[in-house]
C-alpha positions in Angstrom: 99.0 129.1 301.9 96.6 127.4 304.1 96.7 129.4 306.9 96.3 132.6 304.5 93.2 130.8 302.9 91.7 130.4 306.5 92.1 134.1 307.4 89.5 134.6 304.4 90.9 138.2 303.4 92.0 138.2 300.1 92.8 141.1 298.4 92.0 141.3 294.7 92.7 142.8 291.8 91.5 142.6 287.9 94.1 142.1 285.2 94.2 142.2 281.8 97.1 140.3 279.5 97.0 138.8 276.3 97.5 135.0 276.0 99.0 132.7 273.4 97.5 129.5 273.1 99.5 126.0 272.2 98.3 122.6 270.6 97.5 120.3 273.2 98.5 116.6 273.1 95.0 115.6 274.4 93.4 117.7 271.5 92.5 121.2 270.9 94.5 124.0 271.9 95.4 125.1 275.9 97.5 127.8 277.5 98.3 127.4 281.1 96.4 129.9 283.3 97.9 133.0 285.2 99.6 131.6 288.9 97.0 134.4 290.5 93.9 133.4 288.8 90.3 133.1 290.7 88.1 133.6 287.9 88.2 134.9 284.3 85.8 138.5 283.5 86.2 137.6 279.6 88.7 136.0 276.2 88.2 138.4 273.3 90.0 138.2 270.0 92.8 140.2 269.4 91.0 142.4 266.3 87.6 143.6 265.8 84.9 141.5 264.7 83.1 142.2 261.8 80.7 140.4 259.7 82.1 137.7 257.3 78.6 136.6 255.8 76.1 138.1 253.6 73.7 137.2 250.9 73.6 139.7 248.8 77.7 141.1 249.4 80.4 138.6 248.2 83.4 139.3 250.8 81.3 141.6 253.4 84.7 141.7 256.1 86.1 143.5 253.0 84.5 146.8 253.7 83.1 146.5 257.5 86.5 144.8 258.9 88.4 148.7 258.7 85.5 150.6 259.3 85.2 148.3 262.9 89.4 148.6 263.1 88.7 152.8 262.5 86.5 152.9 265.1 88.5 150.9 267.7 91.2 153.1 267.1 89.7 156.7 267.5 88.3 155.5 270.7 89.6 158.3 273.2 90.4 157.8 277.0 89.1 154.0 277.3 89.4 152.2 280.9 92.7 150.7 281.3 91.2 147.4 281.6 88.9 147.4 278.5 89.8 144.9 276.2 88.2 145.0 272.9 87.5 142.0 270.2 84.7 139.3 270.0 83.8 137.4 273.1 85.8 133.7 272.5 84.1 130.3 273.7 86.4 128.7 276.5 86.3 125.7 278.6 88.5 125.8 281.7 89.7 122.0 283.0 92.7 121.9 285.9 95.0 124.2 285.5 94.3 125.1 281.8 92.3 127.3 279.6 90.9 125.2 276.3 89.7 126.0 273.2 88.3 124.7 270.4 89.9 127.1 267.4 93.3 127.7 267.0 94.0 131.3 268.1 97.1 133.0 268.1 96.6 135.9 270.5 94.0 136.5 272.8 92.7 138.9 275.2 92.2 138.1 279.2 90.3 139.6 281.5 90.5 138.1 285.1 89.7 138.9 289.2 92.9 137.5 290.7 95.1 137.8 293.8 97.2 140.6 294.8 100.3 138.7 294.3 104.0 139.5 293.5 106.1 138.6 290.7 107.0 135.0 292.3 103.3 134.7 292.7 103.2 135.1 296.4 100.1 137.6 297.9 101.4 140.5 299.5 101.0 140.2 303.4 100.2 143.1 306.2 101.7 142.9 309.4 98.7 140.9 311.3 98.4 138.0 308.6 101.5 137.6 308.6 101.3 137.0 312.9 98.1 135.3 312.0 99.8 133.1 309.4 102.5 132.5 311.8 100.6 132.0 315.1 98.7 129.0 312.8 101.7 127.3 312.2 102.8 127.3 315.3 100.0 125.6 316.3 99.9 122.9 314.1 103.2 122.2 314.9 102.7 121.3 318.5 99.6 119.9 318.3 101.2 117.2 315.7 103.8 116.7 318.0 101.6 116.3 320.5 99.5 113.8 318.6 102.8 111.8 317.8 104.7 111.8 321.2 101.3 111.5 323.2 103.0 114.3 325.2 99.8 116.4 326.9 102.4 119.5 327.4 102.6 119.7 323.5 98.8 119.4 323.2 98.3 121.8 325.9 100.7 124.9 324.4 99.2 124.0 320.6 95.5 124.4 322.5 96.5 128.3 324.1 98.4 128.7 320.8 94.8 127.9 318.7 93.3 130.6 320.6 95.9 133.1 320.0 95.5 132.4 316.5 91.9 132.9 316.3 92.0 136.1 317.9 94.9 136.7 315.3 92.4 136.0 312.4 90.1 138.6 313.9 92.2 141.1 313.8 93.5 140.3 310.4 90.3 140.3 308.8 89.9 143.9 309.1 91.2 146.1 306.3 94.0 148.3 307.4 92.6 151.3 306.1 88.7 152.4 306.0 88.1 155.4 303.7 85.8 157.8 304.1 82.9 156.4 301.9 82.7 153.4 304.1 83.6 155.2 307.3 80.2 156.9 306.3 78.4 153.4 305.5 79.7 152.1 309.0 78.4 155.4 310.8 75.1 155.9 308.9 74.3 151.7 310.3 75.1 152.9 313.9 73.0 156.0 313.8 69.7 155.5 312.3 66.9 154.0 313.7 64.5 154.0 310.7 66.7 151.3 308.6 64.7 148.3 309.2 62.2 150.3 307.6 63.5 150.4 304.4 64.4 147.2 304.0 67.8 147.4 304.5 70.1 145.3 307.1 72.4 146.1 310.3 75.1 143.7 309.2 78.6 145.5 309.1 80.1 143.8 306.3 84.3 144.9 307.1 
């Protein structure tokens, strides 16, 4: 894992799964976060909110709680990550997700790693020699270090370089489509873009 976070290339997705939170012994109530999480979108609750107050309507959730449910449900063709439900209040702390309420269910929203079912990101063929070249390198260079042996330190030094050259390569997507074949293209071609402001930086 820490020669894949040195190559810098995640890939990403956005998830969506519904979360049960448990009574925590410190107080509160926590539920452990996803293995793949790098930051949470949004918590909603798992119905529609409606209002519960009013000072002229005893029991206002009464009439406006199915009217809100009705409307949920003739929502047509919604993106397969919406989540509906009122935005909850969250603190994250470690490896947990706190809150102050007791919920049952709730929804999650979240930009996390490409990973597999074991939790592992899904590797290309040049992180993986990148990822491989890195621990080489450490290898014999802590050898090195140990035995005082200036052959170990030597190898580990060419093997750093191969690495590096490694990360290069790995940092460029496998595939370019033809939007940002376009983008890369338009940057080499025009000779007016400093003048609107924009920059030359390829960004790959």
């Amino acid at each position: 894992m820490s020669a894949y976070l040195k190559i810098g290339n995640h890939d990403y997705r956005t998830y969506r799964t519904k979360i049960y939170p448990q009574e925590d012994p410190d107080g509160g109530w926590s539920v452990e976060k996803p293995c793949n999480l790098d930051a949470i979108e949004a918590i909603t609750l798992n119905f529609e909110d409606f209002q519960n107050t009013s000072s002229i309507v005893n029991y206002p959730g009464v009439y406006t709680s199915p009217i809100e449910q009705n409307i949920e449900r003739r929502k047509t063709m919604p993106h397969e990550l919406y989540i509906p439900g009122k935005l909850v209040k969250f603190k994250e702390l470690g490896d947990k997700i706190y809150f102050t309420e007791p919920f049952a269910e709730l929804n999650l929203l979240y930009k996390g790693w490409y990973t597999d079912e074991d939790g592992f990101p899904y590797l290309n063929e040049k992180e993986v020699e990148a990822i491989a070249l890195y621990c080489a390198y450490t290898e014999h260079y802590k050898k090195g270090i140990v035995s005082k042996d200036q052959t170990e330190i030597t190898l580990a030094q060419m093997l750093k370089k191969d690495w590096l050259q490694a990360c290069k390569a790995a940092r460029i997507p496998e595939t370019i489509s033809q939007n940002e074949l376009n983008e890369i293209m338009d940057t080499f071609v025009r000779r007016d873009i400093h003048r609107f402001g924009k920059t030359t930086k390829l960004v790959l």
